[in-house]
N, CA, C and O of each residue as an XYZ file, in Angstrom:
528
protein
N       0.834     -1.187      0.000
C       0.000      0.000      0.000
C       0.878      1.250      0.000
O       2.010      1.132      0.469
N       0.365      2.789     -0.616
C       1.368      3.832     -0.746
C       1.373      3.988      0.522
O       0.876      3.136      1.258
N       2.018      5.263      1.053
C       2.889      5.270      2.297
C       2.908      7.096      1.876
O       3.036      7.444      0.703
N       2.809      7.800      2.661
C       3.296      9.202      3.585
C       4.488      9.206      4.217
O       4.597      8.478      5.204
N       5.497      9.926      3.838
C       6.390      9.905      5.065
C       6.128     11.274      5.671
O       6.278     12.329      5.055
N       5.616     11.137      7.262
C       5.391     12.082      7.867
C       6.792     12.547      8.578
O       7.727     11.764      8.739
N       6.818     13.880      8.972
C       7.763     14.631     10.022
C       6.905     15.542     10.883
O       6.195     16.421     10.395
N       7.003     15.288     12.238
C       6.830     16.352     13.114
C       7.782     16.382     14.026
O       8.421     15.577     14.702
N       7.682     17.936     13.812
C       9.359     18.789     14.460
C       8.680     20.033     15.494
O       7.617     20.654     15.463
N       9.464     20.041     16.095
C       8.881     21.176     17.038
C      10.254     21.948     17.104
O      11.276     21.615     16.503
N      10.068     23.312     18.151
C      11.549     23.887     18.450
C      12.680     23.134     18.810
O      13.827     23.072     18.365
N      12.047     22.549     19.771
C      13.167     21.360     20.637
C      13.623     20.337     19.548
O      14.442     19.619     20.122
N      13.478     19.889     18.152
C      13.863     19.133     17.181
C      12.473     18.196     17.135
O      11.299     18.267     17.501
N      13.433     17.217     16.401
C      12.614     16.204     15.453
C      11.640     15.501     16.503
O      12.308     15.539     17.536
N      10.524     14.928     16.786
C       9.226     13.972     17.412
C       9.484     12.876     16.585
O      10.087     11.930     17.093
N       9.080     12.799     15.169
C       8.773     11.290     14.435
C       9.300     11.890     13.006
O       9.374     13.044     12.583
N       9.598     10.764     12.505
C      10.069     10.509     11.265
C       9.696      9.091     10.397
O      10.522      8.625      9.612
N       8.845      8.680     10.539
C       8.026      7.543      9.570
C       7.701      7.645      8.532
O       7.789      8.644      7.818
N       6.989      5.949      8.121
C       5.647      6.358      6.840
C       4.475      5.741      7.913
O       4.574      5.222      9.025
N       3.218      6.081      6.956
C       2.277      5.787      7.748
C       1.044      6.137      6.558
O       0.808      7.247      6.080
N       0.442      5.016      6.286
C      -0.848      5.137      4.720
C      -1.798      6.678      5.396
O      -2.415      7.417      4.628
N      -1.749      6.871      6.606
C      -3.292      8.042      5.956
C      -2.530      8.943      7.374
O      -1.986      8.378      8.323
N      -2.630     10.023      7.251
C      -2.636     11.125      8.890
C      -3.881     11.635      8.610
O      -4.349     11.958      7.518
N      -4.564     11.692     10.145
C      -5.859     12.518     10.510
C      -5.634     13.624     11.363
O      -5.044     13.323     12.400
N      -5.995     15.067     11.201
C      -5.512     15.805     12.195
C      -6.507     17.153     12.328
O      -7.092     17.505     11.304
N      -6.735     18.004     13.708
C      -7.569     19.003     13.264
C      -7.182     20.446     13.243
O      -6.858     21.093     14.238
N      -7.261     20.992     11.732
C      -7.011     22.082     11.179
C      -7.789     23.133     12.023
O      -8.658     22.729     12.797
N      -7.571     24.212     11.934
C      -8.175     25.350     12.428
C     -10.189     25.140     11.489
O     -11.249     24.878     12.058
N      -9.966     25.361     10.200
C     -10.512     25.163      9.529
C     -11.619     23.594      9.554
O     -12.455     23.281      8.706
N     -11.419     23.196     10.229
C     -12.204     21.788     10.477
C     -11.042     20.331     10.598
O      -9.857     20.348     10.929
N     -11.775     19.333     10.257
C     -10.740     17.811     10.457
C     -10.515     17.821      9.340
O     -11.212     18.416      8.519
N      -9.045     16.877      8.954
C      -8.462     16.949      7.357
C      -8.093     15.308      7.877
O      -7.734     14.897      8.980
N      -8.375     14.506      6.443
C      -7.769     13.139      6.485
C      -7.009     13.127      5.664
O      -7.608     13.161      4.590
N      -5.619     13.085      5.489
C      -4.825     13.290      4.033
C      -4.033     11.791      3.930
O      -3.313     11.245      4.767
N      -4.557     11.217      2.219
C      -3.847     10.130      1.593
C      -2.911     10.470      1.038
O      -2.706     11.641      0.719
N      -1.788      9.071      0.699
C      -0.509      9.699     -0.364
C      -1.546      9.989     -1.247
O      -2.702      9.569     -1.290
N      -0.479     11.368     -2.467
C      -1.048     11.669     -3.477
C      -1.931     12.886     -3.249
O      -2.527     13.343     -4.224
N      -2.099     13.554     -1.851
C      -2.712     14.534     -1.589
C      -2.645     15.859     -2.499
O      -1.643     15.798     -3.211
N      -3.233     16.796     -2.666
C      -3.120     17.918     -3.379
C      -2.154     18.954     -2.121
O      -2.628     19.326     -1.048
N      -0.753     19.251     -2.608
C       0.079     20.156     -1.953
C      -0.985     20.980     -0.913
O      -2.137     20.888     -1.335
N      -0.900     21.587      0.060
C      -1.684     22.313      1.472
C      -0.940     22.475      2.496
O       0.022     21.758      2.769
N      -1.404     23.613      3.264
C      -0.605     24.692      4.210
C      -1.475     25.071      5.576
O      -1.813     26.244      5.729
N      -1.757     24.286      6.354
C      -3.361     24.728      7.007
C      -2.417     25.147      8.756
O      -1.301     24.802      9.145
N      -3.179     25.750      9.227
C      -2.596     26.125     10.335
C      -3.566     24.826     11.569
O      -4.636     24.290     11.280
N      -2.983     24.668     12.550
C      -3.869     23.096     13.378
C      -4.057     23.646     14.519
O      -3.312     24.394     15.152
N      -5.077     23.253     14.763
C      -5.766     23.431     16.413
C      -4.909     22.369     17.777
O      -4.370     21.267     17.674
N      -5.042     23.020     18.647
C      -4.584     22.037     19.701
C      -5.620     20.510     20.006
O      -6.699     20.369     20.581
N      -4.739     19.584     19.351
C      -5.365     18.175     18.720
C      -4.384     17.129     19.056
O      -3.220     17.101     19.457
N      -5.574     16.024     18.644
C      -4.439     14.723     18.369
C      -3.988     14.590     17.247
O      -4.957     14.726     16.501
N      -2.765     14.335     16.432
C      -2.878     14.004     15.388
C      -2.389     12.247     15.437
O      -1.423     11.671     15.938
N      -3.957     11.641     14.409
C      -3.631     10.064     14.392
C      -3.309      9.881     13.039
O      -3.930     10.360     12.090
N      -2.038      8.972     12.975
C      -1.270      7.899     12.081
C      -1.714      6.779     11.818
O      -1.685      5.848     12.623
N      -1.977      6.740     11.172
C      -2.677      5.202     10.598
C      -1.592      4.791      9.756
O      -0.859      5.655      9.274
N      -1.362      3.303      9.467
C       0.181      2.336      9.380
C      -0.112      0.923      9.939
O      -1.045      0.345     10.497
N       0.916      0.699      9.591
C       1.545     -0.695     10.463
C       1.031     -0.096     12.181
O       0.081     -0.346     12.922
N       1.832      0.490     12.232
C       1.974      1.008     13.519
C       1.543      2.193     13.780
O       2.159      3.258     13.749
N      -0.052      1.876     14.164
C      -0.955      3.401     14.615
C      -0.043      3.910     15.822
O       0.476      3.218     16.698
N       0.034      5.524     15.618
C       0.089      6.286     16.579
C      -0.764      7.665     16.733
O      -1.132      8.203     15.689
N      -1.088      8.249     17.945
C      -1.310      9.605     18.573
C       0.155     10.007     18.849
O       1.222      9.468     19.142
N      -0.442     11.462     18.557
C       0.646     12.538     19.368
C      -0.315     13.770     19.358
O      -1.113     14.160     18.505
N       0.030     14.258     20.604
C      -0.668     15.774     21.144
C       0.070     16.670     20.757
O       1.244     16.665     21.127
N      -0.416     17.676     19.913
C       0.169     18.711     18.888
C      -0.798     19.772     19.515
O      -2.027     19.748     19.446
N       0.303     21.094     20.394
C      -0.168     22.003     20.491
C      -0.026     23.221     19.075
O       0.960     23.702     18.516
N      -1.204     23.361     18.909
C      -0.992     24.199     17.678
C       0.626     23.801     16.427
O       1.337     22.802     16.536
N       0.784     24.818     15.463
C       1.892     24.809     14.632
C       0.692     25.176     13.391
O      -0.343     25.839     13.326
N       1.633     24.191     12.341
C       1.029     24.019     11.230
C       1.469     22.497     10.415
O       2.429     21.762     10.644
N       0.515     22.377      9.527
C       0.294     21.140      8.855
C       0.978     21.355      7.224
O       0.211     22.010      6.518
N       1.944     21.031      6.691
C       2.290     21.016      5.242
C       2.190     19.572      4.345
O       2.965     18.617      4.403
N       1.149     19.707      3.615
C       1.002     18.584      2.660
C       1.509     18.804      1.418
O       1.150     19.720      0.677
N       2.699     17.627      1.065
C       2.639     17.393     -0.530
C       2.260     15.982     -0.580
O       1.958     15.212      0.332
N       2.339     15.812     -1.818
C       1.628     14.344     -2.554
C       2.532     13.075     -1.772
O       1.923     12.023     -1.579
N       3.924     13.168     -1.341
C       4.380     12.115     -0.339
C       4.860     12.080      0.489
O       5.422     11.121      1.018
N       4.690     13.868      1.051
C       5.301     13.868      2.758
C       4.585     14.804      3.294
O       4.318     15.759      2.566
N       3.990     14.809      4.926
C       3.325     15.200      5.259
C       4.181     15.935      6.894
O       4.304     15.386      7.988
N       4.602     17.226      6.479
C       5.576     17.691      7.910
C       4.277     18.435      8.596
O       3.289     18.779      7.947
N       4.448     18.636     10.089
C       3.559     18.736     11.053
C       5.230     19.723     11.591
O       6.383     19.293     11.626
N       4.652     21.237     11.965
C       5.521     22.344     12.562
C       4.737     22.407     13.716
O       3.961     23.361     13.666
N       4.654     21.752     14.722
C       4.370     22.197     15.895
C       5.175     22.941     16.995
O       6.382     22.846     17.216
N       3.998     23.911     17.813
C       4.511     24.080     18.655
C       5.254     23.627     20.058
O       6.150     24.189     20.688
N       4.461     22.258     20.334
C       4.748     21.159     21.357
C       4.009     19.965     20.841
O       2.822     19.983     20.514
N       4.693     19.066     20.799
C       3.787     17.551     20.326
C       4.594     16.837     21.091
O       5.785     17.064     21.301
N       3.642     15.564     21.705
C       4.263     14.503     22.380
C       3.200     13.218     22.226
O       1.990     13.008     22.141
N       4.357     12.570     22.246
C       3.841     11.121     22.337
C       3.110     10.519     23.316
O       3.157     11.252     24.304
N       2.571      9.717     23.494
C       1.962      9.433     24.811
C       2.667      9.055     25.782
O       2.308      9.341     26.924
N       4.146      8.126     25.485
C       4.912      7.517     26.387
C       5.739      8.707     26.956
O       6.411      8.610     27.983
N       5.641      9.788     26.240
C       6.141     11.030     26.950
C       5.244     12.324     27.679
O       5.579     13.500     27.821
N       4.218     11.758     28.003
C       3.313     12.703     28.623
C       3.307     12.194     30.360
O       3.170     11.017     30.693
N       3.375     12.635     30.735
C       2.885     12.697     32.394
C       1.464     13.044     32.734
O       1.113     14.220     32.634
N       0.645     12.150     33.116
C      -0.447     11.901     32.686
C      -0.901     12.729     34.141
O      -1.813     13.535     33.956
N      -0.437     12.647     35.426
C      -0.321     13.382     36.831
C      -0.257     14.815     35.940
O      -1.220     15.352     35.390
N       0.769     15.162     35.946
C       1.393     16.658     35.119
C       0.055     17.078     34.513
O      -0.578     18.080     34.847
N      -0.263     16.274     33.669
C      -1.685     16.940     32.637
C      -2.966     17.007     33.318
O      -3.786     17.859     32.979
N      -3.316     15.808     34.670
C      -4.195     16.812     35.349
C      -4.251     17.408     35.902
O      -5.150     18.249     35.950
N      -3.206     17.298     36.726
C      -3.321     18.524     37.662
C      -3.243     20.101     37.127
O      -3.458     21.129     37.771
N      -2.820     19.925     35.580
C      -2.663     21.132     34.404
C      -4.007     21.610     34.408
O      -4.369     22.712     34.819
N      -4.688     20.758     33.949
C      -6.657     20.356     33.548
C      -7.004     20.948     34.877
O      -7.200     22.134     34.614
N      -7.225     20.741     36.419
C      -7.185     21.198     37.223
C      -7.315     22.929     37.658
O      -8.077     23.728     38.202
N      -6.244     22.850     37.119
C      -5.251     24.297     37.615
C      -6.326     25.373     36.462
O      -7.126     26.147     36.989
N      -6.261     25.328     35.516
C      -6.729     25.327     34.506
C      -8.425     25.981     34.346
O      -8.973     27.036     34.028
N      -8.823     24.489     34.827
C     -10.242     24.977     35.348
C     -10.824     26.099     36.548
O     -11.723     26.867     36.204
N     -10.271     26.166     37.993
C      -9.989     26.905     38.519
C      -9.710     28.611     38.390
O     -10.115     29.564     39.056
N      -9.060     28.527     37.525
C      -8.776     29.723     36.710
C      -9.809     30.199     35.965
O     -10.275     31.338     35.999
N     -10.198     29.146     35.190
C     -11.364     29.769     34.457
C     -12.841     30.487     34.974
O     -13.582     31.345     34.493
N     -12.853     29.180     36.931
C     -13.986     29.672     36.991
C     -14.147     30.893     38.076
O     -15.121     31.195     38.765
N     -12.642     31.580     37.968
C     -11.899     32.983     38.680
C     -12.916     33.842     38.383
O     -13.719     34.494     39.049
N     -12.646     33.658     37.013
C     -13.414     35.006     36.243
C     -12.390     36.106     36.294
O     -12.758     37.260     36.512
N     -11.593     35.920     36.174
C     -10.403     37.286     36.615
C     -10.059     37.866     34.896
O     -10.460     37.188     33.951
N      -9.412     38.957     34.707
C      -9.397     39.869     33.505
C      -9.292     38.427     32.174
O      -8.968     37.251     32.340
N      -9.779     39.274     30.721
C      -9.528     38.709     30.048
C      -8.688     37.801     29.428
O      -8.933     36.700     28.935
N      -7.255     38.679     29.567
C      -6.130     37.703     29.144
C      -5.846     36.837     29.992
O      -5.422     35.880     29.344
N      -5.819     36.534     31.340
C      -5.850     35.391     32.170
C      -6.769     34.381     31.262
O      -6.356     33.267     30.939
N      -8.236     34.950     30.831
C      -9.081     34.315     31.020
C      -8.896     32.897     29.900
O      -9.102     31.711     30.156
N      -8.421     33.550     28.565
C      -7.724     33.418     27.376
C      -6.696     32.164     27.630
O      -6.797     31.113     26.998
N      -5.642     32.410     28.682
C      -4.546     32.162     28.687
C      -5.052     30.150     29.283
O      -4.604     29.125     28.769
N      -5.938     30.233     30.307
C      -6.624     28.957     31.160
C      -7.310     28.484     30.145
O      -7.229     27.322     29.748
N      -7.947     29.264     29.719
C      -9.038     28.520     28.427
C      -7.895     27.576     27.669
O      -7.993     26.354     27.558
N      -6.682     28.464     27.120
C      -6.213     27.313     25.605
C      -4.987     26.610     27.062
O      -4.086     25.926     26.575
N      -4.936     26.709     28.327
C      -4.324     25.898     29.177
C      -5.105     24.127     29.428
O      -4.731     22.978     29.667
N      -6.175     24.772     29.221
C      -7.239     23.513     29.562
C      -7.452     22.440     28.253
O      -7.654     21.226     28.275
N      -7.328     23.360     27.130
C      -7.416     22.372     26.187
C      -6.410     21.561     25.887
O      -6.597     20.391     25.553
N      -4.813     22.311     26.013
C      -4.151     21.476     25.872
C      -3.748     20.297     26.959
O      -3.090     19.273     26.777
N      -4.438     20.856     28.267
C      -4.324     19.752     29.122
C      -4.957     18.525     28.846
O      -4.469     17.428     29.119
N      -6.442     18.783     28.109
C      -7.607     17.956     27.928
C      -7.043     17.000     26.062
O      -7.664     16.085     25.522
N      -5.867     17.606     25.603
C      -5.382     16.631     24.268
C      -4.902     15.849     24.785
O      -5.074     14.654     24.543
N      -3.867     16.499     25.988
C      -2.744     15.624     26.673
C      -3.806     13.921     27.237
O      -4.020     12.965     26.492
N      -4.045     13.989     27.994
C      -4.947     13.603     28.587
C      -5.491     12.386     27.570
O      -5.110     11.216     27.615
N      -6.583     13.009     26.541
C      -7.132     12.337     25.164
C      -5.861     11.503     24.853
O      -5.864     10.276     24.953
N      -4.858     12.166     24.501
C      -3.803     10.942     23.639
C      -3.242      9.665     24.164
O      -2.854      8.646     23.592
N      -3.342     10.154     25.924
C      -2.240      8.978     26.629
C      -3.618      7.911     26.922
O      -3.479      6.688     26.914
N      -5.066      8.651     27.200
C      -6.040      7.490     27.518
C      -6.252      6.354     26.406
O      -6.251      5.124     26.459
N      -6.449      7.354     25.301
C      -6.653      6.453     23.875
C      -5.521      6.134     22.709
O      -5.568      6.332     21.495
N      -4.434      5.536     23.584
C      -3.352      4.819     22.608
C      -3.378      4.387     21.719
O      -2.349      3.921     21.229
């Protein structure tokens, strides 16, 4: 079967370097399923899972970045992505936690902002390591 070779890189360097037949991931713009052979694309990504489908399914929690598709490689520029075996699953609730709390402060806007996209990425973290 064709094959994707995906890359996701963050500041800190390289996450993954595979192939993998299909990536699913969610764009700002809605969910994107991209096959080899995709039409070239540039989409900016929401704080998500992105799933690998392959031999060897994987998740990884991708805080924001962006998504670049050509027809046989699919790079993922995130801002933070991790694997599940690298998440601290303690760490992410008590994040989720902290998080919520904050929100239900009610204290100035940019706090308010700041807990809101704190919670979601606590709540990917969370999503990726439950559903391996």
């Amino acid at each position: 079967m064709n094959t994707l070779t995906v890359s996701v890189v963050t500041p800190d360097g390289p996450v993954l370097e595979d192939s993998f037949e299909m990536v699913s991931c969610k764009a700002e713009s809605g969910e994107l399923g991209i096959l080899p052979g995709h039409i070239p694309l540039v989409a900016p990504l929401s704080i998500s899972a992105v799933r690998l489908k392959g031999e060897n399914p994987q998740r990884i929690a991708v805080s924001g970045g962006f998504l670049e598709v050509r027809p046989d490689k699919v790079t993922i520029l995130a801002q933070s992505a991790e694997r599940p075996d690298d998440i601290d699953i303690e760490r992410a609730r008590a994040a989720k936690e902290r998080a919520e709390r904050r929100l239900q402060a009610k204290q100035d806007e940019i706090d308010f902002r700041r807990a809101e996209l704190a919670l979601k990425r606590a709540l990917n973290r969370i999503d990726v390591i439950e559903n391996k």
